[in-house]
C-alpha positions in Angstrom: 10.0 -2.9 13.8 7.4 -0.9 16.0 4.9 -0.3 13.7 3.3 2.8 15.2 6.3 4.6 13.6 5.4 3.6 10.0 5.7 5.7 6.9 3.2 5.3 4.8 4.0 7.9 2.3 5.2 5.7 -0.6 3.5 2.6 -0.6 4.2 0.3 -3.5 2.4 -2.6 -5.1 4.5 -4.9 -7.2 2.8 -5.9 -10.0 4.9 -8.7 -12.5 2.9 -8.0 -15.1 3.5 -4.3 -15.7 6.9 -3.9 -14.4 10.1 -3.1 -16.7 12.2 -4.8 -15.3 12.9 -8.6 -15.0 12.5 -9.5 -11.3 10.2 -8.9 -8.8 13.1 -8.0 -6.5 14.2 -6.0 -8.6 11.7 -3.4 -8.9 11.4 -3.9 -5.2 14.7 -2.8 -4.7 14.8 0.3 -7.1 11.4 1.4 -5.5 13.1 1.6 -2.0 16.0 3.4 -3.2 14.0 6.3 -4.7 12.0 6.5 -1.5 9.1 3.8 -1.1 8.5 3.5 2.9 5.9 0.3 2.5 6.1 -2.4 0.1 2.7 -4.8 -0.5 3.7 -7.9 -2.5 0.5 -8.6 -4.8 0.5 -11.9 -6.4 -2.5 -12.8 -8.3 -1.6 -15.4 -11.0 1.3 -17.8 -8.9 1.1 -21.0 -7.0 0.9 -20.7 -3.2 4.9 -21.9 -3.2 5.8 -19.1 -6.0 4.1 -16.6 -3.9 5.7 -17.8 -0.7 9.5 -18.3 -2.2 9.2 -14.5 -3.9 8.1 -13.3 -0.3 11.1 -14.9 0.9 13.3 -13.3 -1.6 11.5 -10.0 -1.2 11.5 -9.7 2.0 15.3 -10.4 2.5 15.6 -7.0 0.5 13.2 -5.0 2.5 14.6 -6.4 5.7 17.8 -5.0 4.3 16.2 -1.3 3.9 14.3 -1.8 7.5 11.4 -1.4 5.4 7.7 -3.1 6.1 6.9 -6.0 3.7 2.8 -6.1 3.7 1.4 -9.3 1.8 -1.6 -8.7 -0.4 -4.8 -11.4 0.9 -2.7 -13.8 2.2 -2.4 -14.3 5.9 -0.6 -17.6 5.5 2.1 -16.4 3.4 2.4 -13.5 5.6 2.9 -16.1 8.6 5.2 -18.0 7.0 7.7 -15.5 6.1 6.6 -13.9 9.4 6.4 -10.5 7.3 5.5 -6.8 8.7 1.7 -7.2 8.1 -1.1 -8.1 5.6 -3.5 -6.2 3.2 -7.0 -7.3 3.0 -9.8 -6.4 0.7 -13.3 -6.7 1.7 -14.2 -9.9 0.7 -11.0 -11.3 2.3 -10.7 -12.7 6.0 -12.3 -10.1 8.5 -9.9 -7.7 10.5 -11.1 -9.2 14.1 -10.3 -12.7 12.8 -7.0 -11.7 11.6 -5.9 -10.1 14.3 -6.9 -12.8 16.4 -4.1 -15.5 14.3 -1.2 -12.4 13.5 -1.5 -10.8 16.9 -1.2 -6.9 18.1 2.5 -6.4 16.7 1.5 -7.2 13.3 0.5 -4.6 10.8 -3.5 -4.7 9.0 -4.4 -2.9 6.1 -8.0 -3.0 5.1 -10.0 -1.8 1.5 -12.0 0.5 2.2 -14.3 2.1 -0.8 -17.4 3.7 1.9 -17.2 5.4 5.3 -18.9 2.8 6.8 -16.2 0.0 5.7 -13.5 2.8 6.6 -15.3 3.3 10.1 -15.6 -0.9 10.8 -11.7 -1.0 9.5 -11.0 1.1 12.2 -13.2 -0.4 15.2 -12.0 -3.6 14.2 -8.3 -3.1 14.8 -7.0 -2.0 11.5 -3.9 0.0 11.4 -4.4 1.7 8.3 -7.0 2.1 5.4 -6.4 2.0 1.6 -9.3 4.3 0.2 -9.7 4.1 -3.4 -10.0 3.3 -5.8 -9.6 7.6 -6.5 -9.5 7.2 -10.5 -10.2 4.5 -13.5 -6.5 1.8 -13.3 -6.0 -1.0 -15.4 -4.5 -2.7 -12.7 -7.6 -3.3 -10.9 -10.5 -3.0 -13.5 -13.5 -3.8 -10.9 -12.5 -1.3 -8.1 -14.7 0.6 -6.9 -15.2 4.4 -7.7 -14.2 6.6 -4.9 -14.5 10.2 -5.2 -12.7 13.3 -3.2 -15.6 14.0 -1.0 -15.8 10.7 0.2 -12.5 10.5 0.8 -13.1 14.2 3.1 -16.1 12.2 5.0 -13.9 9.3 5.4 -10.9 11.3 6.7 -13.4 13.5 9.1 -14.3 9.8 10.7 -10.6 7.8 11.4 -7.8 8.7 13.1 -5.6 5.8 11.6 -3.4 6.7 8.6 -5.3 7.0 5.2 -3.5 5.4 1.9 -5.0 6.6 -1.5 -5.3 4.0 -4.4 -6.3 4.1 -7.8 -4.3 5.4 -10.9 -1.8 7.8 -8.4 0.6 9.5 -10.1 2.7 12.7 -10.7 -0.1 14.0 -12.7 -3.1 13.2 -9.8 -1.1 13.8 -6.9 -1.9 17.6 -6.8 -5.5 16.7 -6.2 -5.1 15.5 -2.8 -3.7 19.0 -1.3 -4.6 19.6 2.2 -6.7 16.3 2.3 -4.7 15.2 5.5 -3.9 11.6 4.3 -1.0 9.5 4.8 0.3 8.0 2.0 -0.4 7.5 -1.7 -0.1 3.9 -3.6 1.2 3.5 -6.2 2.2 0.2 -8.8 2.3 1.7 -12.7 3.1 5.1 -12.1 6.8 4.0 -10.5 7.5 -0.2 -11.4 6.4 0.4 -15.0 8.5 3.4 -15.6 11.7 2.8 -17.4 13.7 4.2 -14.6 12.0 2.3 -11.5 14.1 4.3 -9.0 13.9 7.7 -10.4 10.4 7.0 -10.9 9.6 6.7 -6.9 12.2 9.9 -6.3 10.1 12.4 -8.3 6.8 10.4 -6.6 7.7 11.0 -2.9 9.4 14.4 -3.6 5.7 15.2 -5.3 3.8 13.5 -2.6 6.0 15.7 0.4 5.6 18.7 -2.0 1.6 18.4 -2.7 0.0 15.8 0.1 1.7 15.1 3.4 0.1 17.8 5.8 2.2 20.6 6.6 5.4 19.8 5.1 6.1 22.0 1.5 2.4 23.1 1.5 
């Protein structure tokens, strides 16, 4: 997978605990099928072999789709299951070291809440920021506040794709018109919906509709 041809535009995080359905594939699957381009396996509360058998399992579905599986934190995992890329926040491993042990081909997402951590993601190899957190989420109670000027600054500084995080859905999406990012990510508003896969339809349709630069703007 050459990932300079990425779509970030739906980016998922699974999240076990707020899903509504029973497996982690699951919602993985349905998520694809109503349009998520990137999918970030986040597992917080699961031995290192639970994490790395359900990124086996997962990533035989995403494989399936030719769609990249990123692993939240955990550059061994990622190795193991020799995944599309890792996602790491800024108290995990540096970018430069991790790019030193995945190599160019691999994909690296970095947190970025500032313009300076945004700027360093970029001058240290990163292939794409997550910027957020953009609202108050219960899925991440201590991110930090992030708020739409920042966001402008931040854009005005990289060239690499922007994701935006933080309590994303149909109801925020509007507010990120003509901001030139990326992608938007999302976990409650489409694995804790009733209807995973219609959930993550009406997302990207929105997202196409409201966010991605010049197309139904």
């Amino acid at each position: 997978m050459d990932k300079s041809k990425t779509d970030y535009t739906l980016y998922l995080c699974t999240d076990r605990g707020l899903m509504s359905c029973d497996t982690v594939e699951q919602s993985v699957e349905e998520g694809i099928k109503g349009g998520c381009s990137v999918i970030q396996l986040r597992e917080k509360d699961c031995s290192s072999r639970e994490f790395y058998e359900l990124a086996v399992r997962v990533k035989k579905i995403t494989d399936s789709y030719d769609v990249p599986l990123i692993i939240n934190d955990r550059l061994d995992i990622a190795q193991a299951v020799d995944c599309a890329g890792v996602h790491l926040g800024q108290s995990d491993m540096p970018c430069t070291e991790a790019r030193k042990i995945l190599g160019a081909d691999k994909i690296i997402g970095i947190s970025a809440a500032t313009l300076d951590e945004a700027v360093k993601a970029q001058a240290d190899g990163a292939d794409y920021i997550g910027v957020g957190a953009m609202y108050q989420t219960n899925t991440k109670t201590d991110a930090r506040a992030v708020t739409k000027e920042q966001l402008a600054e931040i854009r005005k500084a990289v060239d690499i794709p922007i994701v935006v995080i933080g309590g994303i859905n149909l109801r925020t999406l509007p507010d990120f018109k003509g901001m030139n990012i990326d992608g938007a990510a999302v976990v409650s508003a489409v694995v804790a919906q009733p209807d995973i896969e219609k959930a993550a339809k009406e997302m990207r349709n929105a997202i196409e509709k409201f966010v991605i630069n010049g197309i139904g703007i």
